[in-house]
N, C-alpha and C positions, 0 to 999 in steps of 0.2 A: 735480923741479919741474913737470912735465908738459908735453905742448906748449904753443908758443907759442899765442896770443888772435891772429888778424890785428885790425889796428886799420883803424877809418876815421875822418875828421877832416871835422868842416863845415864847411867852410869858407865864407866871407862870399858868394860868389855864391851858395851853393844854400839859403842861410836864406828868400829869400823861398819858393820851392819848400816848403821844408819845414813852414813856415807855412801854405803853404794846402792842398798834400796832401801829411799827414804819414804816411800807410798804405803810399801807394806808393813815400815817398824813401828810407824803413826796407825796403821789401820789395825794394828794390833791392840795398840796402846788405847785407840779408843772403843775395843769390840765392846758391845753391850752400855755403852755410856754415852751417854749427851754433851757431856761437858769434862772435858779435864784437865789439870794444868799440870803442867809440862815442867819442869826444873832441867834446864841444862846450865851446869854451874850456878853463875849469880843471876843467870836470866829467866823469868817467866816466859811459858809460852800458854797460852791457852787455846784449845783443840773445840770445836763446837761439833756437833754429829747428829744436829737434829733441825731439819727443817724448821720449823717454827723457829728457833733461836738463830738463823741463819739467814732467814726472813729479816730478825729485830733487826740484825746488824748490818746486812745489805738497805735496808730501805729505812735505817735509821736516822737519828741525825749527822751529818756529815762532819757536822764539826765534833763530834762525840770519837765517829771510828775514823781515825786518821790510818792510811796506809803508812807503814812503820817497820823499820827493823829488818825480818828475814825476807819477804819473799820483795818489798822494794829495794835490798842491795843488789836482786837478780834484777830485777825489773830494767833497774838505771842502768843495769851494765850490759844487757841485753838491747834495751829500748832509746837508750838516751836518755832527753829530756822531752819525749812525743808526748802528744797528750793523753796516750793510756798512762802515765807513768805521772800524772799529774792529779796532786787534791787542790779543793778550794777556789780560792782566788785566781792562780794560777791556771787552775785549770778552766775556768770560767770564762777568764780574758783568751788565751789560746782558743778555743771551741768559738767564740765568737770572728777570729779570723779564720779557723776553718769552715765554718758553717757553708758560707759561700761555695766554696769549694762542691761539697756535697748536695748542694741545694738542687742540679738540673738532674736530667735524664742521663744516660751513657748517650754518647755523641755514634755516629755511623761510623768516626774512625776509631774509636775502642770496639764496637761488633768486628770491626774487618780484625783488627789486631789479634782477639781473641779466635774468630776462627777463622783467620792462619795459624795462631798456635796448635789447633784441634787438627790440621791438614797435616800438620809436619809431623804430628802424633801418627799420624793414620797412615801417612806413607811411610814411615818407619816397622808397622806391622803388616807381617803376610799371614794370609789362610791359612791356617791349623798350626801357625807355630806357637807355641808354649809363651809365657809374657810374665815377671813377676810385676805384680798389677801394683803392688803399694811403690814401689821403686820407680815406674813409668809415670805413672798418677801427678809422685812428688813432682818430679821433674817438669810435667806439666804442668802443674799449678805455680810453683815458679816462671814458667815460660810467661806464661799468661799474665801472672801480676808483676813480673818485670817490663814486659810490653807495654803494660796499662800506666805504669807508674815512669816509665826513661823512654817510651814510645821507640824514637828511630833509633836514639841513643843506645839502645839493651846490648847492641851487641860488643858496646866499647865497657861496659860496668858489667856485662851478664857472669864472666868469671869470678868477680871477686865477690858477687852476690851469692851464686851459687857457692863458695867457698864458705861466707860468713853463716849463710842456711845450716852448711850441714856440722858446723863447729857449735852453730847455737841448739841443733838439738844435741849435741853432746851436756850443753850442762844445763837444760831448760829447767829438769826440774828441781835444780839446786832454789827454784821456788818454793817448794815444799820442802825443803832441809835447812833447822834448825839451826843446823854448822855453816851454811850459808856464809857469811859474813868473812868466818875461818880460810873457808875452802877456796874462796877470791884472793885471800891473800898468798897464798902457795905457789913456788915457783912450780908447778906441774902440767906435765905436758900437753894438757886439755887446756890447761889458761895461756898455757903459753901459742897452743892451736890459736883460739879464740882470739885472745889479743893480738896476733899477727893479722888474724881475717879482717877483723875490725876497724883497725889502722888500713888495710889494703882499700879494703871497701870505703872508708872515711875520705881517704884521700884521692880516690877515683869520681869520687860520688861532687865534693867540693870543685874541682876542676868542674868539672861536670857543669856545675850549677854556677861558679863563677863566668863562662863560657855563654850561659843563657842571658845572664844578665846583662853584660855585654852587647847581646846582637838585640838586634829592632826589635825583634817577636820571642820569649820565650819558648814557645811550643805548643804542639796541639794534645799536651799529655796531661795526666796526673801533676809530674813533677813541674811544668811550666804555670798550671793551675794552685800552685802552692807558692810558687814566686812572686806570683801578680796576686796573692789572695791578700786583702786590707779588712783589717775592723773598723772598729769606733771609732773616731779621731784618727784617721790613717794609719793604725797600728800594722805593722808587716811581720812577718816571717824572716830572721834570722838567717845566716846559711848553713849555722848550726840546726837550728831549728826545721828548713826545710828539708837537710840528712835525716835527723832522725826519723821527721812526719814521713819520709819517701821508704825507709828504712820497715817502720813499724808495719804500715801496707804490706808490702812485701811477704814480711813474717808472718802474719797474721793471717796471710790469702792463701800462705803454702800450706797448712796442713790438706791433707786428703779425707778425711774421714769420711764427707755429704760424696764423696766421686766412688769411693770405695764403696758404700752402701748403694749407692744407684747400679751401680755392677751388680751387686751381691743382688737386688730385686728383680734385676733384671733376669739373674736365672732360677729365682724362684720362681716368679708370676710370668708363668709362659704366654698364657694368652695375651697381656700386657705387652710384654715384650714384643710377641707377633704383631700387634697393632703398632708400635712403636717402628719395628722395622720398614713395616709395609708403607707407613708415611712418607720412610726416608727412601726407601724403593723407587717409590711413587713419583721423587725428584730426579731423577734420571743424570744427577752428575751433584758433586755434594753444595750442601747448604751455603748459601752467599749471606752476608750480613743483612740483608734486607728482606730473605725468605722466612728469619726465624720466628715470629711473632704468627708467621699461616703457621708452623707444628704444634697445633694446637694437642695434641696425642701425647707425642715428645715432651712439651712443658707441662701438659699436665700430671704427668708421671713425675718428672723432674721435682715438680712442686710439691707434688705428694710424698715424695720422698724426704722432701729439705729437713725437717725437725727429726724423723727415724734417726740418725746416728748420734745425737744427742742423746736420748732414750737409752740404746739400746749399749753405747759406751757405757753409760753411769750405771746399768743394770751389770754388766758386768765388770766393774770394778778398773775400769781402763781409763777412766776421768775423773775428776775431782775437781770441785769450784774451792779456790784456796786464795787466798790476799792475806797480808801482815796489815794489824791493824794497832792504833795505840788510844787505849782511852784518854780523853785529856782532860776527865772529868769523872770523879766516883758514880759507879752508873751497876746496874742490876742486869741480867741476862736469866726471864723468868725465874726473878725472886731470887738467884744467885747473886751474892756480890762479887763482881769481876776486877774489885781495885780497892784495897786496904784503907789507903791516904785520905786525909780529911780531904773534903770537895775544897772547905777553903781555901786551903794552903795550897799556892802556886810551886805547881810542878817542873823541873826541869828536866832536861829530854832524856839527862840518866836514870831520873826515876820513873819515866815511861813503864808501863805493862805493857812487854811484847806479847802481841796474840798471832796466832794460826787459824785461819776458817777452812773448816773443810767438811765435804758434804760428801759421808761415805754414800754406795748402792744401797 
């Protein structure tokens, strides 16, 4: 049967703890252990904290770890039905109409998009004034994947985007809390934030996209390349469906963290940097979409950078790889048994084992 799981139980004093930091009461819960399961009331959760077992279940069988329970109630309520939010079938048939989508190069009119957003950035800073850099960044990287993804359109959906962004990092990491499920259902003024955003942006976004469909050409965007995108047998894209694919882009472009560290390198590696500048010196009025492939200086920095804030987050405790997953099949996690039930006996979705994966520093 393998070894024992040690168990821990939440019990009703540390629910509020858990509630408001739910990274540290879990990083707690699993210091010095690999594995542990979780008791909140009648629910299992199970906590993984070691590479190799984090390996098994990311790259195991699919039909085995089913995304499940806490961190897919955040997911769907955050993401929709996009295809990060998808297992299986589901997710195999959607991915086939996306595919298209992502199959060519960035076209010359997403280079000019993006750096006009980098222009508007730069003419908004002067010489020696003071900048908080994570605050300007965000905003930028929104600019940027709003452009890419509503093109001309940004500036008639860019409020409600920006709005829905900053309501959804109020409750991102209700992913990683166990109460999850609870805390969505609570009239509280963060849900009540959220679901106003999401309605606003919802119904901005669908005009939007009924508007396209209508005229001759969808567009030269993201969001028009999701309209016109077909699979197998003609299969299309929803309008539900192309909200949330336009939606999840968005989300997913804004964090800052690879911009944030390219600054940060930048004033550590001086000499770098001075090679870096002197390139763009060197252009005598700023970068046009079609210069940027000669910075060779520039992207190679750039590139060299790309995977550091990966690293350098999870070393210090600021990231965490986490997904809800449900065995749906009696299965082992190095010799531990992770599911009671006989393999025969057909399970129904109340007798699911909720699990947590998370990969402390």
């Amino acid at each position: 049967m393998g070894s024992a799981i040690p168990t821990a139980k939440v019990r009703l004093a540390r629910v509020p703890r858990l509630v408001r930091r739910p990274l540290e009461t879990l990083d707690a819960v699993l210091q010095g252990r690999d594995l542990v399961r979780l008791r909140v009331g009648p629910k299992k959760i199970y906590l993984v904290n070691h590479p190799d077992l984090i390996r098994q279940v990311l790259e195991g069988d699919s039909a085995v770890y089913v995304r499940q329970g806490v961190e897919q109630t955040t997911e769907r309520r955050l993401a929709g039905e996009s295809v990060t939010t998808l297992d299986g079938a589901e997710h195999d048939e959607r991915w086939q109409i996306l595919e298209a989508v992502f199959a060519g190069t960035a076209t010359d009119r997403d280079r000019e998009r993006i750096v006009s957003c980098a222009r508007r950035l730069d003419s908004s800073w002067r010489d020696g004034a003071n900048v908080e850099l994570e605050r300007e960044l965000e905003a930028f990287t929104v600019d940027v994947m709003g452009s890419l993804v509503f093109g001309d359109d940004w500036a008639e959906v860019g409020e409600s985007t920006r709005a829905l962004v900053r309501a959804s990092r109020e409750v991102a990491f209700r992913a990683a809390n166990p109460l999850a499920p609870l805390l969505w259902r609570l009239p509280t003024p963060v849900n009540r934030r959220f679901d106003h955003a999401y309605s606003a942006f919802g119904s901005t976004v669908d005009r939007l996209i009924g508007r396209r469909r209508a005229a001759a050409a969808p567009g030269d965007d993201l969001l028009a390349r999701l309209i016109s995108a077909s699979g197998a047998g003609g299969a299309s894209l929803t309008d539900a469906h192309v909200r949330d694919e336009a939606w999840s882009y968005v989300a997913q472009g804004a964090p800052t963290y690879a911009l944030l560290w390219i600054w940060w390198e930048l004033t550590r590696e001086r000499e770098a940097a001075e090679r870096v500048r002197q390139e763009l010196d060197a252009l005598e009025s700023p970068a046009t979409a079609e210069q940027l492939d000669e910075l060779r200086t520039t992207k190679a920095f750039v590139l060299d950078c790309r995977s550091a804030p990966v690293i350098a987050t999870a070393r210090r405790g600021l990231s965490r790889w986490r997904f809800s997953c449900s065995p749906s099949r009696h299965l082992r996690v190095s010799g531990t048994c992770a599911s009671r039930r006989s393999p025969s006996r057909p399970a129904s979705s109340r007798s699911f084992t909720r699990a947590v994966v998370f990969a402390r520093r």
